[in-house]
C-alpha positions as CSV (number, residue, x, y, z in Angstrom):
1,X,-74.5,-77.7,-36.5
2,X,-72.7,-77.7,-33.3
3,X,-69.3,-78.8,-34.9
4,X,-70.0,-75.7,-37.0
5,X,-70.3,-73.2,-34.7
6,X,-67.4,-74.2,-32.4
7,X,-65.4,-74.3,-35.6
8,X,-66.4,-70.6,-36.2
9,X,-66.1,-69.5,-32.6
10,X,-62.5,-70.7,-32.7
11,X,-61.6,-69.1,-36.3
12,X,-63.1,-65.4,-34.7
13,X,-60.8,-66.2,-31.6
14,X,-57.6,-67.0,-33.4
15,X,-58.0,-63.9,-35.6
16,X,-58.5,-61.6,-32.5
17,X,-55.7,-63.2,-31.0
18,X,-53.5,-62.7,-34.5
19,X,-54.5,-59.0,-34.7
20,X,-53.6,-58.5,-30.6
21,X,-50.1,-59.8,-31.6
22,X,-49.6,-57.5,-34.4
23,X,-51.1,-54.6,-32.6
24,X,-48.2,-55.1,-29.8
25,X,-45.5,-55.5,-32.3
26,X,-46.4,-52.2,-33.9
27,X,-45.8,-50.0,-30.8
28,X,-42.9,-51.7,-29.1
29,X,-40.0,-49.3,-28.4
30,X,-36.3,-50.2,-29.0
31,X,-34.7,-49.0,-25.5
32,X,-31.4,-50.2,-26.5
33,X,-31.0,-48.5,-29.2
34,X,-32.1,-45.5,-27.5
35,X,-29.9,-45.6,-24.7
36,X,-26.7,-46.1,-27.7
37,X,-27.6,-43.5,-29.4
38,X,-28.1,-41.1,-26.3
39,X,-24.6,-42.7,-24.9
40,X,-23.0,-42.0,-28.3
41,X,-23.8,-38.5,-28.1
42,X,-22.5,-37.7,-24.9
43,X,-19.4,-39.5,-25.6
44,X,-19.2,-37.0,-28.4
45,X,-19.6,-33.9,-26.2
46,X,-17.4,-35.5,-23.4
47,X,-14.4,-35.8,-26.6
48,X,-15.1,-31.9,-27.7
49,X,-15.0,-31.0,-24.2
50,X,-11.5,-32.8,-23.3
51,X,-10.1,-32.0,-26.9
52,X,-10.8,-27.9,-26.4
53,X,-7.5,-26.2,-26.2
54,X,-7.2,-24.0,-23.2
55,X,-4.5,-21.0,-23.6
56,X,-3.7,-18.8,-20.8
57,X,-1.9,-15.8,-21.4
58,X,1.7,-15.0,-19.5
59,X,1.4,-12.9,-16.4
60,X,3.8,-10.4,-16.4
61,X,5.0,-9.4,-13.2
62,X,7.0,-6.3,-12.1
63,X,10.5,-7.0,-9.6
64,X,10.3,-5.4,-6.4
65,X,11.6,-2.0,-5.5
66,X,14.6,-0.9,-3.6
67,X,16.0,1.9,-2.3
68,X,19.2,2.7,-3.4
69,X,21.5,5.5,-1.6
70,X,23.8,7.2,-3.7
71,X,26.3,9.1,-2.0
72,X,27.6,12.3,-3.5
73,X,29.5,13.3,0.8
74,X,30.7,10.1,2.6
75,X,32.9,10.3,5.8
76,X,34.2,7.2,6.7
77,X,36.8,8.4,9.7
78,X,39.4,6.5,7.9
79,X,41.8,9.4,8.3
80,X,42.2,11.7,11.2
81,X,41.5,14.8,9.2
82,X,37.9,14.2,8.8
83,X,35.9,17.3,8.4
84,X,34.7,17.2,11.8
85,X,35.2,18.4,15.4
86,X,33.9,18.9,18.8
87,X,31.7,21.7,19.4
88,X,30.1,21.7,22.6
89,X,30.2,19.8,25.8
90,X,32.2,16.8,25.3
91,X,35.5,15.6,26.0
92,X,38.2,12.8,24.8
93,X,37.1,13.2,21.5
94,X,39.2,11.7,19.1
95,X,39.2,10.0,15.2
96,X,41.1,6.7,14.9
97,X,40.2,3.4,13.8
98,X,37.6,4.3,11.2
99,X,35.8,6.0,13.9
100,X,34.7,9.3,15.7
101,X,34.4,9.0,19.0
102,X,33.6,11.5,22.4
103,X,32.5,11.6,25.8
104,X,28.9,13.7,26.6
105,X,29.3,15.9,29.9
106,X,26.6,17.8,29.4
107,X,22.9,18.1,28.4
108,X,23.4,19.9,24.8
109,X,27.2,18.3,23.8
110,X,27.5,18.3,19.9
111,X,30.7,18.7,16.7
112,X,30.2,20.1,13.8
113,X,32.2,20.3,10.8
114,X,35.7,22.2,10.4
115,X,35.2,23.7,6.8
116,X,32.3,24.9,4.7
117,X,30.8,21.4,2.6
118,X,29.2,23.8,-0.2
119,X,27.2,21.0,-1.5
120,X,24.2,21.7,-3.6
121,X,21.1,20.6,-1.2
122,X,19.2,19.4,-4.4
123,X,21.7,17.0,-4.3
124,X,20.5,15.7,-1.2
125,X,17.6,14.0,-0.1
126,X,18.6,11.9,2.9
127,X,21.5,12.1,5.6
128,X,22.6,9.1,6.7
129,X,24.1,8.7,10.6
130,X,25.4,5.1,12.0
131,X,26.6,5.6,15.6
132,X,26.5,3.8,19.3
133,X,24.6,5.9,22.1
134,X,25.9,4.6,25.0
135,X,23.6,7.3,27.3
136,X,20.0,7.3,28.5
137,X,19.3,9.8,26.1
138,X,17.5,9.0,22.6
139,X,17.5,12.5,21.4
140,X,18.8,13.4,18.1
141,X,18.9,16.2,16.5
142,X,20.9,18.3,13.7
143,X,21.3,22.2,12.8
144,X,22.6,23.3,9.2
145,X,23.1,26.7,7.6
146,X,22.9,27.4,3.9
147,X,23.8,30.4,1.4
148,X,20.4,31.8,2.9
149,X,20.7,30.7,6.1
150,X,23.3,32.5,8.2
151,X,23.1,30.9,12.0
152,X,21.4,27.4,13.7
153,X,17.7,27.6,14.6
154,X,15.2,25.5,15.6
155,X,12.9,26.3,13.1
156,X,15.1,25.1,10.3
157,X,16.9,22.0,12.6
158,X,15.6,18.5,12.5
159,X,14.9,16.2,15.5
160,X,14.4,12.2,15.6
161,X,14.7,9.9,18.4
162,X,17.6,7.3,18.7
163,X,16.9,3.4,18.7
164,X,18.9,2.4,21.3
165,X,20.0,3.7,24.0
166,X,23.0,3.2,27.0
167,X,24.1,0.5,25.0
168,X,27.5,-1.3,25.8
169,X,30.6,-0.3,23.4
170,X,31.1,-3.6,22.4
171,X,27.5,-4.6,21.4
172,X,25.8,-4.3,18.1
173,X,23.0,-1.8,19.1
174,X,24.0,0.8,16.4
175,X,21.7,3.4,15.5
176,X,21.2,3.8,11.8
177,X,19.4,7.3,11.2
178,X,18.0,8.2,8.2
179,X,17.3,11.9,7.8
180,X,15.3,12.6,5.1
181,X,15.5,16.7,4.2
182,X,12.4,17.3,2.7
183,X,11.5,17.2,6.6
184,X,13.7,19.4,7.4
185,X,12.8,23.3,6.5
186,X,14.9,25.4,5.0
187,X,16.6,22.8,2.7
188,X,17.4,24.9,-0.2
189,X,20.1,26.2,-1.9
190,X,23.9,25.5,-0.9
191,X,24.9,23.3,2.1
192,X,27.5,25.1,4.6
193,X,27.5,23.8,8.0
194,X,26.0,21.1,10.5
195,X,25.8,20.5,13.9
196,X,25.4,17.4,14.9
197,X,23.6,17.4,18.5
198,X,23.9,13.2,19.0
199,X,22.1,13.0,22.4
200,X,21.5,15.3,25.2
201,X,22.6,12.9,27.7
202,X,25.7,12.0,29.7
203,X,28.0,9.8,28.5
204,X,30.0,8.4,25.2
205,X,29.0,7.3,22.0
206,X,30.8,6.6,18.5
207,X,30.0,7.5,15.2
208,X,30.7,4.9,12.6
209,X,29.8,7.1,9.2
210,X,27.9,10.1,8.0
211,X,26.8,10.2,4.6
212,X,24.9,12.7,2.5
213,X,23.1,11.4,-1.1
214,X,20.4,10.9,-3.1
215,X,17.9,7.7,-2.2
216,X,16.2,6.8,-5.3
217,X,13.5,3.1,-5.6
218,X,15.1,0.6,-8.2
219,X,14.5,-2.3,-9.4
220,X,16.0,-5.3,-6.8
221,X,19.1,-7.1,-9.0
């Protein structure tokens, strides 16, 4: 009776242990296989990502602007019958060498030009002056009449103020003025005369060009 029952007790407990081992192997989980298929994946979206075409459009971009001067008067005091002479207050002055030349004795010395330039004054938007002030002085300032205006004023006249001052004849301290009419009242109808009052100091100074013309912004070449 005893053999029996320890042959039934061990039957019950090998069948619990039989169904324990099945009930495990039901529920286990295959990691690696979901790791591979998770690591396939993003490999996938990694490729679309790398293989997208990117396209960027051209940038068009615009040269930078110049000024340009066009003259339509240019004296160049090549030849010694330049339109110009002394007017007030000044002494040796002379044209030779490609330049105009005098000697300030006074507070108000300036030339002037020998004949009418009737130039059209919608012509001109800027005056151009290169010259050496050798005095203390950086005053500048020029007088004009036109078909309307018969005599120099101030209120039509334009002032500026030179760079450089008592500067030695020999160095390269030349003042470039650019006179821009719009400042200037009374710039209308047809150019006749100009005084040129170059300082109102003591002293020489040379005059390398003046130039009337149109400055106009271009494209740089």
């Amino acid at each position: 009776m005893k053999k029996q029952l320890s042959l039934l007790l061990a039957a019950l407990m090998l069948t619990a242990t039989l169904a324990s081992c099945g009930g495990d192997e039901g529920t286990t989980t295959d990691t690696n296989a979901d790791t591979t298929a998770a690591g396939t994946e993003t490999a996938a979206e990694t490729e679309a990502v790398t293989t997208e075409e990117v396209t960027t459009e051209p940038v068009e971009t615009e040269p930078p602007m110049v000024e340009v001067f066009t003259p339509v008067y240019e004296e160049n005091f090549d030849s010694a019958d330049a339109n110009w002479k002394q007017n007030a207050q000044l002494k040796d002055f002379k044209i030779e060498g490609g330049f105009m030349s005098a000697v300030s004795t006074g507070g108000d010395p300036s030339f002037c030009n020998k004949t009418d330039f009737d130039l059209d004054c919608s012509t001109i938007n800027a005056i151009k002056i290169k010259y050496l002030n050798c005095t203390a002085s950086d005053a500048f300032q020029i007088f004009f009449t036109t078909d309307s205006i018969a005599g120099y004023n101030e209120t039509d006249s334009y002032r500026d103020m030179a760079w450089y001052t008592e500067s030695a004849e020999d160095s390269d301290e030349w003042n470039e003025m650019v006179i821009y009419t719009e400042d200037a009242a009374g710039w209308t109808g047809t150019l006749k005369d100009m005084r040129i009052d170059i300082t109102n100091g003591e002293g020489k100074f040379i005059v390398d060009y003046i130039a009337f013309g149109t400055i106009t912004m271009e494209p740089a070449q």
